[in-house]
Jmol script that loads the backbone (N, CA, C; Angstrom):
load data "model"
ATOM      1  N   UNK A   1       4.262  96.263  30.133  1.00  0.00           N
ATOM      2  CA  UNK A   1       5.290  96.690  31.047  1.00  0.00           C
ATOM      3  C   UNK A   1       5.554  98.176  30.823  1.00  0.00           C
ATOM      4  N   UNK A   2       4.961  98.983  31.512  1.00  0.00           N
ATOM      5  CA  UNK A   2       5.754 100.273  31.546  1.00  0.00           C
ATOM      6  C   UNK A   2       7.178 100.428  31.251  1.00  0.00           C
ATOM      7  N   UNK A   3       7.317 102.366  30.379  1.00  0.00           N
ATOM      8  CA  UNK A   3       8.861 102.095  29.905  1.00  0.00           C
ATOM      9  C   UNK A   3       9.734 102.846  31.708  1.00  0.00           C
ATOM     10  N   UNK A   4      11.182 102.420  31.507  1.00  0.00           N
ATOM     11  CA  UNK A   4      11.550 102.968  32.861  1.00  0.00           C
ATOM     12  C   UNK A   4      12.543 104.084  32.339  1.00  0.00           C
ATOM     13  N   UNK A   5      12.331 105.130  32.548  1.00  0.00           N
ATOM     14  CA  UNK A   5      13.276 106.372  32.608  1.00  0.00           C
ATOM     15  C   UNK A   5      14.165 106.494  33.462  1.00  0.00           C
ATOM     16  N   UNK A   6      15.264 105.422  33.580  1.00  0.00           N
ATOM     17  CA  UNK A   6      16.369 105.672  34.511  1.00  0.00           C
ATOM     18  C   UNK A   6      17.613 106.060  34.174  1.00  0.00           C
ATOM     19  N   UNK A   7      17.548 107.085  34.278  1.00  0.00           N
ATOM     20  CA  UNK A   7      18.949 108.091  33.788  1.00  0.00           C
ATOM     21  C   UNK A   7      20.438 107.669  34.793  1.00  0.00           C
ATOM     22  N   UNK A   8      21.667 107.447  34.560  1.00  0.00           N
ATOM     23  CA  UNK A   8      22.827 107.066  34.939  1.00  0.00           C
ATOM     24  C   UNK A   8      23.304 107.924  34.439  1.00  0.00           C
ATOM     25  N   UNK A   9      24.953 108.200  35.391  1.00  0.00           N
ATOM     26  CA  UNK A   9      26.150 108.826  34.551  1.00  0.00           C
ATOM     27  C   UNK A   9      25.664 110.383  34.496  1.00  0.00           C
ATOM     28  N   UNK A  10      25.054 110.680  35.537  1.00  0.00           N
ATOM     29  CA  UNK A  10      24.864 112.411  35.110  1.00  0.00           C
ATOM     30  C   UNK A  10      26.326 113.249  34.988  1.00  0.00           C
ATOM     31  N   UNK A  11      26.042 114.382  34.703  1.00  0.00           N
ATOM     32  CA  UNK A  11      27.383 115.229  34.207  1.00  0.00           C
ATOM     33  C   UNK A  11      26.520 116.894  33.593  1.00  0.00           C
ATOM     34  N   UNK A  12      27.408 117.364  34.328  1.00  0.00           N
ATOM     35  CA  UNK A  12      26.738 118.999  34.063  1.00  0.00           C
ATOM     36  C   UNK A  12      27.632 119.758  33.471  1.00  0.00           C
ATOM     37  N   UNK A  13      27.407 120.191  32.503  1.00  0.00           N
ATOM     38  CA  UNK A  13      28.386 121.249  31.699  1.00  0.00           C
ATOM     39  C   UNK A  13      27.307 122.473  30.853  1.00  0.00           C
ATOM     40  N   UNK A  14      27.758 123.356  32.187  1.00  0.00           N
ATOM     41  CA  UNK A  14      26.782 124.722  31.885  1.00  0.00           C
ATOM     42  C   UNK A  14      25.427 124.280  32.553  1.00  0.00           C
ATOM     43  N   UNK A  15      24.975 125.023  31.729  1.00  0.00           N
ATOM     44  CA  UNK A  15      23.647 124.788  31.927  1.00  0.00           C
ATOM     45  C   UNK A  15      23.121 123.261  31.452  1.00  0.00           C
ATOM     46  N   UNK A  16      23.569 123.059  30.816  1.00  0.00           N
ATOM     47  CA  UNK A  16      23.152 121.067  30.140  1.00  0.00           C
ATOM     48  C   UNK A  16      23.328 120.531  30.873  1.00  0.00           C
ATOM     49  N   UNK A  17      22.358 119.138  30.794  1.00  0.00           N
ATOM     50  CA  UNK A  17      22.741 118.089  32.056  1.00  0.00           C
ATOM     51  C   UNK A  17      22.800 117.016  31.030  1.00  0.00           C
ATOM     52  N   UNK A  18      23.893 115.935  31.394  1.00  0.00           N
ATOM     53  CA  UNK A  18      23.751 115.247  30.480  1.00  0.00           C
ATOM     54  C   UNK A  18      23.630 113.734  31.089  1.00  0.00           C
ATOM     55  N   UNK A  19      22.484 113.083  30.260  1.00  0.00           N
ATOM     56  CA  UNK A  19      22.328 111.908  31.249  1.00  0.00           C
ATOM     57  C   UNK A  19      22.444 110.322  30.264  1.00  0.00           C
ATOM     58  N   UNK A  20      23.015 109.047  31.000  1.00  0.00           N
ATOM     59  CA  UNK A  20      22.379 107.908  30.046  1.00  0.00           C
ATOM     60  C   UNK A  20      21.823 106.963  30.466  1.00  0.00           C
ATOM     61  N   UNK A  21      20.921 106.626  28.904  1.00  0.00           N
ATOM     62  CA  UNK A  21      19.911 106.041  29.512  1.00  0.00           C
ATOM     63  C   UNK A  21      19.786 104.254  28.471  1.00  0.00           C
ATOM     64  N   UNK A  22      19.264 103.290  28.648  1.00  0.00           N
ATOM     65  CA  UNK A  22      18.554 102.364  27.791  1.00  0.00           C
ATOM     66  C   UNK A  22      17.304 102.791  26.969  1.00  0.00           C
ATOM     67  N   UNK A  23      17.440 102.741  25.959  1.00  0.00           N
ATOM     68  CA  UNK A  23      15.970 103.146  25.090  1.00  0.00           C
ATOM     69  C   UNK A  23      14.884 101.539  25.253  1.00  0.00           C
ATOM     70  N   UNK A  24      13.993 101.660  24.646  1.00  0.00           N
ATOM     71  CA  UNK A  24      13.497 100.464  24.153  1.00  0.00           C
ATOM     72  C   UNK A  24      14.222  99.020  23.403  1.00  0.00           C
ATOM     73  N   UNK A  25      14.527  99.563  23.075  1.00  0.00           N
ATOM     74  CA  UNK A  25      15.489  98.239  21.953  1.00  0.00           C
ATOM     75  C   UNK A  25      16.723  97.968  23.171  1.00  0.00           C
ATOM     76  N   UNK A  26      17.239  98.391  23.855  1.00  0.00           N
ATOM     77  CA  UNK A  26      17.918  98.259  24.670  1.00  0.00           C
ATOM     78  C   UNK A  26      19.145  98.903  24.697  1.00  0.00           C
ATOM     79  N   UNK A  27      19.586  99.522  23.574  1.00  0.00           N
ATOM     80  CA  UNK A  27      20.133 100.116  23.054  1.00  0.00           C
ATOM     81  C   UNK A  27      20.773 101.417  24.137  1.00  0.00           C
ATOM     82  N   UNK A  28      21.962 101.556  24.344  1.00  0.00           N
ATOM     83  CA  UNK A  28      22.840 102.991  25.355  1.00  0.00           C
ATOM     84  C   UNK A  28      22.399 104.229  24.468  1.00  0.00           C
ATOM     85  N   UNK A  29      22.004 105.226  24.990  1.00  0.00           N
ATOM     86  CA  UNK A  29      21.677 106.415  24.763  1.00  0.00           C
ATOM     87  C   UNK A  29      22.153 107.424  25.189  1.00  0.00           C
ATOM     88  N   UNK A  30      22.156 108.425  25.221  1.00  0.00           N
ATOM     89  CA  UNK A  30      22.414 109.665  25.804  1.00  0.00           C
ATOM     90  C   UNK A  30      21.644 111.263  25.466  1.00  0.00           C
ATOM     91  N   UNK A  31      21.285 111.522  26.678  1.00  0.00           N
ATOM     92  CA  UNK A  31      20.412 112.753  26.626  1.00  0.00           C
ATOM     93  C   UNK A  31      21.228 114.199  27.093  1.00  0.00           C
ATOM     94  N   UNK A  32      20.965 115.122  26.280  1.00  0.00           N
ATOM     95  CA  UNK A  32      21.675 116.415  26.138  1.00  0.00           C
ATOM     96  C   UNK A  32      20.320 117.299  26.988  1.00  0.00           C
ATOM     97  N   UNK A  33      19.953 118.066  27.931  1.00  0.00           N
ATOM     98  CA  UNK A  33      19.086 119.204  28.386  1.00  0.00           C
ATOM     99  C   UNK A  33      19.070 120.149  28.593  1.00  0.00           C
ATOM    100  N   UNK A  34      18.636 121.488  28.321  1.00  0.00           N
ATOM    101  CA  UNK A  34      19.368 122.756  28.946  1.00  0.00           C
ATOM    102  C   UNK A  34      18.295 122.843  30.077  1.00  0.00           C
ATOM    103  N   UNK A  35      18.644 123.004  31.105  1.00  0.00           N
ATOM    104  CA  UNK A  35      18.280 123.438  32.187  1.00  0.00           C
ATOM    105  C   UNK A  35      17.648 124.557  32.518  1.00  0.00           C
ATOM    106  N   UNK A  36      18.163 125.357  31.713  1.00  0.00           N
ATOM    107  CA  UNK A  36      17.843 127.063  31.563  1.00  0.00           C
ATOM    108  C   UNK A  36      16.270 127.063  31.664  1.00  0.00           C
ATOM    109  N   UNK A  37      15.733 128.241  32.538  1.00  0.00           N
ATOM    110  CA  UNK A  37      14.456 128.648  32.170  1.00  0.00           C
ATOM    111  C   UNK A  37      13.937 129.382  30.956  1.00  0.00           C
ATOM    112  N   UNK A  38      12.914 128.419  30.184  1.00  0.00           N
ATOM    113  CA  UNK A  38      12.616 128.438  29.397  1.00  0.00           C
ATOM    114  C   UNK A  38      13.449 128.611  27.751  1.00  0.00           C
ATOM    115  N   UNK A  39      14.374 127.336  28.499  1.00  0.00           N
ATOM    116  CA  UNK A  39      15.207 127.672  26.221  1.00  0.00           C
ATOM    117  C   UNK A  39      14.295 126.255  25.823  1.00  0.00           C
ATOM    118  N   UNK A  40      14.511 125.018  26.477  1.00  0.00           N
ATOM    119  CA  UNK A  40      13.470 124.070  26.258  1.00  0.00           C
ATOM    120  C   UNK A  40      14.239 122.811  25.240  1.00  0.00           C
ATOM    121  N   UNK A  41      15.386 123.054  24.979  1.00  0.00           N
ATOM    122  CA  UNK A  41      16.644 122.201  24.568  1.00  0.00           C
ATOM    123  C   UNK A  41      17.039 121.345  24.724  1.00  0.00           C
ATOM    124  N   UNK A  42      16.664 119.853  23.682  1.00  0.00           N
ATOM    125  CA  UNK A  42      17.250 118.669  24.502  1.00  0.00           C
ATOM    126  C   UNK A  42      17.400 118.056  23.360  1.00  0.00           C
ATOM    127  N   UNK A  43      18.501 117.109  23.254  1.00  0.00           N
ATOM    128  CA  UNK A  43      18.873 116.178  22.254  1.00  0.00           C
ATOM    129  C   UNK A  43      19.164 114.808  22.459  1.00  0.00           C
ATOM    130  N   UNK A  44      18.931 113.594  21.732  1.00  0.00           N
ATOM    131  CA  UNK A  44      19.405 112.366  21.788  1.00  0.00           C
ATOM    132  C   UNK A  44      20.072 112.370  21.403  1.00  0.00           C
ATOM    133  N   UNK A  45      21.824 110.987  21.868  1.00  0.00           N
ATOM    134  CA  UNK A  45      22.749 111.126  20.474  1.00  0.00           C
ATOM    135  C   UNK A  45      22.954 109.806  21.307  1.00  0.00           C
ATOM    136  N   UNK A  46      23.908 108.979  20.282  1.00  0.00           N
ATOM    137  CA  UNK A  46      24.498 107.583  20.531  1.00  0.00           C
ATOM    138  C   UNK A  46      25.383 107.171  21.167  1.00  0.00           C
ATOM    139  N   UNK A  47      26.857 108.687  21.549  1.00  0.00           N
ATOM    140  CA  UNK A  47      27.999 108.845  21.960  1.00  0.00           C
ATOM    141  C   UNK A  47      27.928 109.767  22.816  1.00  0.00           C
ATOM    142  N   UNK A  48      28.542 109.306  24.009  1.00  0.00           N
ATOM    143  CA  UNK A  48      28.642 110.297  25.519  1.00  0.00           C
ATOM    144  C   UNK A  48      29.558 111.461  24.913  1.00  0.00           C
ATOM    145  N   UNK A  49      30.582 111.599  23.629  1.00  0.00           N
ATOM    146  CA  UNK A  49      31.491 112.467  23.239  1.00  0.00           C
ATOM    147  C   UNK A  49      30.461 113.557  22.111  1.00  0.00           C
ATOM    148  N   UNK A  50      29.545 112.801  21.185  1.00  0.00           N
ATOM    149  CA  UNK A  50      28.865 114.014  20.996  1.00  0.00           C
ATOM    150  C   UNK A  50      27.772 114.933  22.000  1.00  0.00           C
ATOM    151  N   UNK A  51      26.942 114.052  22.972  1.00  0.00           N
ATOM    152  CA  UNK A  51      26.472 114.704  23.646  1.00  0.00           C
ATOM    153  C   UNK A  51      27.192 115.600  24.691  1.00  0.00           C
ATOM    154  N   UNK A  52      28.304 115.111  24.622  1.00  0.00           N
ATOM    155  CA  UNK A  52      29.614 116.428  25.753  1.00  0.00           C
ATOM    156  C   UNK A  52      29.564 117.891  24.599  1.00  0.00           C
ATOM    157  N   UNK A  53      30.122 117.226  23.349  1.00  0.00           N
ATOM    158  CA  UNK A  53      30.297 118.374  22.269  1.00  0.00           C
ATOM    159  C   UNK A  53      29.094 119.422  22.518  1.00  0.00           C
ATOM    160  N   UNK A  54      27.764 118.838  21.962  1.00  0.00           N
ATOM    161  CA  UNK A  54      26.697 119.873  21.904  1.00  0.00           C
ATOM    162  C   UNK A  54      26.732 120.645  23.451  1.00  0.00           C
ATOM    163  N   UNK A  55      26.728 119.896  24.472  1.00  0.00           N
ATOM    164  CA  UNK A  55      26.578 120.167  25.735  1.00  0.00           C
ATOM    165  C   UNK A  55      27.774 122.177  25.292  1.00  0.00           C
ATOM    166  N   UNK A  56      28.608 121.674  25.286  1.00  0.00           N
ATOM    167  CA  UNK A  56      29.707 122.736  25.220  1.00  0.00           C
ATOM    168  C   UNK A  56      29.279 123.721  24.518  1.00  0.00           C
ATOM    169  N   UNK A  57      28.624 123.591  23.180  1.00  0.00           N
ATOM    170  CA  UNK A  57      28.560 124.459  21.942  1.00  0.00           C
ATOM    171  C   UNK A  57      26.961 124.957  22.313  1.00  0.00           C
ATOM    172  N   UNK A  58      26.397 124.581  23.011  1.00  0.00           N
ATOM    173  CA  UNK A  58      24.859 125.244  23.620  1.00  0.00           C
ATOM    174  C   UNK A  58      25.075 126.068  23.549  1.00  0.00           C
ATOM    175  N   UNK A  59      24.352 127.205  22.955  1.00  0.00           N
ATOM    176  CA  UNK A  59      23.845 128.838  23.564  1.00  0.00           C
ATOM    177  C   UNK A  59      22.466 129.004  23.432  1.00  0.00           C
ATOM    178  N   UNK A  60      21.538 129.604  24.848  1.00  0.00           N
ATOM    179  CA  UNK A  60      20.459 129.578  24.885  1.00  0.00           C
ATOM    180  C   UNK A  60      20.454 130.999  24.252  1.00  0.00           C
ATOM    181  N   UNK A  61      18.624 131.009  23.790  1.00  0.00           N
ATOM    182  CA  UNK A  61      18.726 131.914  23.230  1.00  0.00           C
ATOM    183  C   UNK A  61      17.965 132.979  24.038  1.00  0.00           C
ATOM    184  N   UNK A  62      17.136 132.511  25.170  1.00  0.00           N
ATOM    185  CA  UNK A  62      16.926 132.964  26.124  1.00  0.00           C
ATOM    186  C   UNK A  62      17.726 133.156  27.199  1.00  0.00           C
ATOM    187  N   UNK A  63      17.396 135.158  27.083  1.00  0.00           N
ATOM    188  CA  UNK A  63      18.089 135.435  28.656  1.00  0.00           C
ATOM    189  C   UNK A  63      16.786 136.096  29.508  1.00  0.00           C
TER     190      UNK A  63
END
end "model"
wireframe off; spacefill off
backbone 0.3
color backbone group
């Protein structure tokens, strides 16, 4: 069975997009992205409140 990448619950703060998702295990996830061209920034975390945090505290390092 193919895995399914279906992202819910988007939310944009800055440049981050923040999305959630089911992993494998079935398990709630949440994905942190910077959007920015070329910073290339993305994180997993367990809690929609840390992935807001990082979302906030991002600075690309590309301008």
């Amino acid at each position: 069975m193919p895995a399914r990448d279906n992202f819910h619950s988007l939310m944009r703060i800055g440049p981050v997009q923040i999305g959630t998702y089911r992993d494998r295990y079935g398990r709630t996830k949440h994905a942190a992205v910077c959007m920015a061209d070329r910073c290339g920034w993305s994180a997993d975390f367990s809690s929609r409140s840390a992935a807001q945090l990082a979302a906030r505290t991002h600075r690309c390092t590309v301008r």
